[in-house]
C-alpha positions in Angstrom: -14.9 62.1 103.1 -15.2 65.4 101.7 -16.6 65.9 97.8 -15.0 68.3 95.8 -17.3 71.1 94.0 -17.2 71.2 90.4 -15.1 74.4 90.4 -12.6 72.4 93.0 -12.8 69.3 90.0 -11.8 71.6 87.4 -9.3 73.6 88.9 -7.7 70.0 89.7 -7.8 68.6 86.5 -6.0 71.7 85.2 -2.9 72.0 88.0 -3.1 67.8 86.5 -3.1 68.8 83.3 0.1 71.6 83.4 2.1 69.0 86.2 1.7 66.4 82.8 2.7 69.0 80.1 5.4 70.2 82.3 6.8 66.4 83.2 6.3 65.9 78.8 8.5 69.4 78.7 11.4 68.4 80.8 11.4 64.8 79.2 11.8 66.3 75.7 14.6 68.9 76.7 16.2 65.6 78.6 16.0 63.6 75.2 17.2 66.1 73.2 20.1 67.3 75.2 21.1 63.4 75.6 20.5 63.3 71.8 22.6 66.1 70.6 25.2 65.5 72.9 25.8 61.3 71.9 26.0 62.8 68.2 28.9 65.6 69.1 30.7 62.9 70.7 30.4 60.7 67.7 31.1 63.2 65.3 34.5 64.1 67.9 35.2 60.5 68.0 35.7 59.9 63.9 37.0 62.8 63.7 39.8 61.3 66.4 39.7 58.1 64.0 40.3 60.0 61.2 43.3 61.5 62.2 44.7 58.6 64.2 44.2 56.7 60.8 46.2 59.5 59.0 49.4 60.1 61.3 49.4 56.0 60.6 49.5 56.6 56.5 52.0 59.3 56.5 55.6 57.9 56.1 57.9 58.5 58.7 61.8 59.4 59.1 64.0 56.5 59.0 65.8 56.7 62.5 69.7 57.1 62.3 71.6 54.6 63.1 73.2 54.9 66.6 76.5 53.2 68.1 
């Protein structure tokens, strides 16, 4: 087996070190699109509630009276 040279070591440990920063990159912008996009659909969802919850309180017509 082959050893690397020092300059061989070090150019490895850096393509290592932005292959880790990169992975830590697309992890975050995962999370955070994940994040932001659970709290829309919770804000969208009591919104929902709140009007469902409203069209219940308001009165309604009484219904004529059919034959």
């Amino acid at each position: 087996m082959n050893r690397l040279t020092d300059t061989q070591m070090t150019a490895r440990s850096r393509r290592n070190l932005w292959i880790a920063l990169a992975l830590v990159g697309f992890i975050v912008m995962i999370f955070s699109t994940t994040f932001l996009r659970m709290q829309h659909n919770a804000e969208m969802a009591r919104e929902a509630n709140l009007a469902r919850s409203t069209a219940l309180d308001l009165p309604t017509a009484p219904q004529e009276a059919r034959p």
